[in-house]
N, C-alpha and C positions, 0 to 999 in steps of 0.2 A: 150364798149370803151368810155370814157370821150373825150368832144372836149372841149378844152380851144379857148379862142376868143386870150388871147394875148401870145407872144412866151416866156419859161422862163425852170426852171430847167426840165420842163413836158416834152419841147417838143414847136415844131411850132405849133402858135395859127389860130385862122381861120382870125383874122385880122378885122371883125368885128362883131356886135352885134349878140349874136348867135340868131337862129330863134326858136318860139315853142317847133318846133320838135327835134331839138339838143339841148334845155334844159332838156324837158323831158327824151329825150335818156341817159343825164348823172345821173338826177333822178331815171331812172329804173336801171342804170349801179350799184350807190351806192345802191340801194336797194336789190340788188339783191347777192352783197356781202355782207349784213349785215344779210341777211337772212340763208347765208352759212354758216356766223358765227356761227349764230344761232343754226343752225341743227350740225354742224359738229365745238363742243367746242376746245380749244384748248387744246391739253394735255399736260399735267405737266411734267416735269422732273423726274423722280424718282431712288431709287437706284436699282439696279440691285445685286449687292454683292460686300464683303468686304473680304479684304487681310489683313492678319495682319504679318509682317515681324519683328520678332525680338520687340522691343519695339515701332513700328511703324506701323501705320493703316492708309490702303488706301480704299478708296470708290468709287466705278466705279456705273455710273449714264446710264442711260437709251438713254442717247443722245450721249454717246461716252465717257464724259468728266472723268476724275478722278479728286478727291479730295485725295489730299495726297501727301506726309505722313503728318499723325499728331503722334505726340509725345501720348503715353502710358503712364498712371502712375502706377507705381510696387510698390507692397507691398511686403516685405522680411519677412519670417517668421522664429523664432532661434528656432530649435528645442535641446531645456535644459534639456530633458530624461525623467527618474522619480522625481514627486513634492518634492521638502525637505523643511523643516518647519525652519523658521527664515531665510531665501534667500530671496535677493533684485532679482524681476522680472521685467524684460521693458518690453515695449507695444513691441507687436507680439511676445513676447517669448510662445514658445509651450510646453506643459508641459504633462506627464502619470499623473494624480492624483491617489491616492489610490483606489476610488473606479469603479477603471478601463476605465476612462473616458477620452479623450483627449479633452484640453481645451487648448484657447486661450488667453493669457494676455491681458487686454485693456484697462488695468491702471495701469501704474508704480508701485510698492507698493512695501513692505516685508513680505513675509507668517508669518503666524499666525505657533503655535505650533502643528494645528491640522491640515488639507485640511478642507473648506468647498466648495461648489460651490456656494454659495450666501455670500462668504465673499465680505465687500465693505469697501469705506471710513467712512463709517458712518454718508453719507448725500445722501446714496442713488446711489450714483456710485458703482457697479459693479469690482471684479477685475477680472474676468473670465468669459468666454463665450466660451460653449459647442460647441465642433466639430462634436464631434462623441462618439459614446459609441457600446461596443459590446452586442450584444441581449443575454437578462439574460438568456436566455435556453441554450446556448452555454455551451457545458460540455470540462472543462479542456482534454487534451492529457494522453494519458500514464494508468499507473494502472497495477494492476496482477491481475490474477484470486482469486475470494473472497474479493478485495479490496472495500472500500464503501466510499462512497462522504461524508467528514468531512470539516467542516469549519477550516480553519488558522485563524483568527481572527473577530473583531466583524465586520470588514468594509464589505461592500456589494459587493456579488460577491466574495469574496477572498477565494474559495475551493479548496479543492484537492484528488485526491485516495489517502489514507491511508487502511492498516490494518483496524481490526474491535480492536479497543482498551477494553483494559477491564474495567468493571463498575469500578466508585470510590469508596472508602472507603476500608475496609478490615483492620485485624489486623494481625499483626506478624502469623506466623504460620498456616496460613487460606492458603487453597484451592481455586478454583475457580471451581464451579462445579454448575449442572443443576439444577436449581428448578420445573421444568417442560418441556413436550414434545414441548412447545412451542418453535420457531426457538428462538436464541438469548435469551433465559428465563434463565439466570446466576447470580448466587451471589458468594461472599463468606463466607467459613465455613471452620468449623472444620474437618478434615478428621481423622474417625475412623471405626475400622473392621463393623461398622453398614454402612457404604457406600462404603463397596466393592462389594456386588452383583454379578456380573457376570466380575469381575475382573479375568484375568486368570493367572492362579499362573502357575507357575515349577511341574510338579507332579513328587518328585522321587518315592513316593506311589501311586496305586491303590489308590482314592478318597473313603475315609470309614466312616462313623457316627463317630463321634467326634473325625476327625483330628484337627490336630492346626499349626498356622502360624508357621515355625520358617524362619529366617534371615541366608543368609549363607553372610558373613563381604567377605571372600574369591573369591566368586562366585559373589557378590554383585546383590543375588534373594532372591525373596520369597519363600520356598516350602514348602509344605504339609506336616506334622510330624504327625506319626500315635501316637494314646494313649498311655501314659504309661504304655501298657501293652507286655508281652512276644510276639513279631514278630517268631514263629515257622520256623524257615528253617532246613531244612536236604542236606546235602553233604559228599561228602567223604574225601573235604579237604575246608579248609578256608582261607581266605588273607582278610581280613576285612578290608571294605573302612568306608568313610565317609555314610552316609545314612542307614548303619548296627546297629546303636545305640540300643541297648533295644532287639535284638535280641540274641534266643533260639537256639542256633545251635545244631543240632542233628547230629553229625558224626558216618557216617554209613561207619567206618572206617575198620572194620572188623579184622582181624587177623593184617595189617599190621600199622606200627606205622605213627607219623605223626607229623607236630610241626604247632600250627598258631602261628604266625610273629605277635607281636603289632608293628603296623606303624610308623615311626616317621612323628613328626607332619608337618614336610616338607614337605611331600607327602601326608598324608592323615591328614587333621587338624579335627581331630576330637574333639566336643569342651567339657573344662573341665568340667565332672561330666559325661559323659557318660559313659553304661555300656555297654559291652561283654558275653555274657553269653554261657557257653561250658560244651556241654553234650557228654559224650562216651558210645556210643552206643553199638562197636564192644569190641574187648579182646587187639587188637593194642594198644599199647602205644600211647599216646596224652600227646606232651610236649609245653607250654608254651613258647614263645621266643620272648624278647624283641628287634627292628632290631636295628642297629648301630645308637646310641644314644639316645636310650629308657631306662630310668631306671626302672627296676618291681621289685617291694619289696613285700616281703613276711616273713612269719614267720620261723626263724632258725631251729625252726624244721621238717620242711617240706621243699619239692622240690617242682618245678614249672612242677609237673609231676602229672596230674590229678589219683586219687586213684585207678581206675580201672573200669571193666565196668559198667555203669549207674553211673556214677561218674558225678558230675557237679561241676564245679568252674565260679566263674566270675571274670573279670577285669574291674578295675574301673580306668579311669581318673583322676589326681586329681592335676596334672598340666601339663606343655607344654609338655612335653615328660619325666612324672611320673606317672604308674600306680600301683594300688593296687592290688593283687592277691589272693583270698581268697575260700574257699570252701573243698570239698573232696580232698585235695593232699594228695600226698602220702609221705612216709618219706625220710629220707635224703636218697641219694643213698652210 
């Protein structure tokens, strides 16, 4: 405790000259606080945490106090969609550039005809500054099975599923076909009977050494057409379709008589120049008959009445529903 000698804001003084020992006493009293100070500094104020309310920020300190509000300053940003070339852009307008980047305006300007991301004024100011951008591995959505990653144009990043398209080039008339076992190994070419292989056709034959393509226009297929030679059949009676052409009919008719029907071309188109050919086997009559709307011409002297047995005639095609009748008949009846 300090002793003051005279009385004033402290306090009543001792009233007169202090002695030794109540000097020093106030000398050890000061001393002894400065030493506390010493040891034990004073500590600071500090912050403890901040609130921010709306456009406003408060600060609360370590002693109780707040500081606050202070006023926030906001940046507004426009977001103007996808980049379009020759647009007047302000500061903080937002923008999709083409090469899939979102960028930020930071100098008034009007776009160029093309995007760049180092467009500037040409002293070195900047009109853009990158946000963000998606990671180039990032694979577009979507697609079907067999679909493959095709670029949409030359900007960076701008892919998509597509089909697998076919190679360029090729002329009128050309094919698209394998040049090898390789996956995707395609050109194009010419397609002819040398690149059918194992193409599978119609068979209305039995597959025999030297069949040949024919077209049927009606059926709209390919099938197998045996050689031009006699197709042997034997029956007791005949109705002749399409696919019979060039056949040898053997009618094991016997005793009783018979007529084959030529078709009309409505129901069986058979195509012009083909032949019929009609053997009688038995002693039965075998008559020729044209069905309703067939014309079959033949020579005035003779009947459409094959001549008897081992007798052969044929009939020939020789338009839509006109044939030829010709061979062993027999006379007028």
């Amino acid at each position: 405790m300090i002793t003051y000698r005279t009385t004033g804001p402290w306090g009543p003084g001792a009233g007169a000259n202090l002695t030794p020992a109540q000097v020093d006493g106030n000398f050890y009293d000061v001393a002894q606080r400065v030493q506390y100070l010493e040891m034990h500094g004073i500590q600071p104020v500090q912050i403890t945490s901040f609130q921010a309310v709306g456009n406003q920020l408060y600060i609360y300190m370590s002693d109780g106090t707040v500081n606050g509000p202070l006023l926030l300053p906001e940046v507004r940003w426009f977001f103007r969609g996808n980049w379009l070339p020759n647009t007047v852009y302000a500061l903080n307008d937002v923008v999709a550039a083409p090469d899939s980047g979102i960028y930020l305006v930071i100098r008034t300007h009007t776009s160029g005809t093309a995007f760049s991301e180092n467009a500037n004024d040409g002293q070195g100011h900047n009109f853009y500054s990158l946000l963000m951008r998606p990671p180039a591995a990032v694979l577009p959505v979507g697609g079907l099975s067999g679909h493959v990653l095709t670029k949409n144009s030359s900007n960076n990043f701008d892919v998509a599923w597509k089909s697998v398209p076919p190679p360029a080039g090729g002329l009128t008339n050309q094919v698209l076909m394998k040049i090898s076992d390789a996956d995707r190994d395609a050109g194009w070419g010419y397609f002819t009977l040398d690149n059918l292989y194992d193409v599978l056709l119609v068979q209305d034959y039995p597959l025999r050494d030297g069949d040949y393509l024919r077209w049927s226009a009606t059926r709209g297929q390919w099938t197998n057409q045996p050689r031009p030679i006699f197709n042997v059949v034997t029956s007791t009676s005949w109705d002749p379709v399409v696919g019979d052409e060039g056949s040898f009919m053997v009618l094991t008719n016997g005793t009783t008589a018979t007529n084959i029907i030529i078709p009309n071309n409505t129901t069986q188109p058979f195509a012009v120049g083909s032949e019929l050919h009609i053997h009688q086997d038995g002693t039965g009559r075998v008559t020729i008959v044209g069905e309703e709307g067939v014309t079959l011409r033949y020579h005035a002297s003779f009947a459409p009445i094959l001549a008897g047995q081992y007798a052969t005639a044929t009939v020939k095609k020789t338009a839509t529903n006109v044939w030829r009748l010709f061979g062993l008949l027999a006379g007028p009846l």
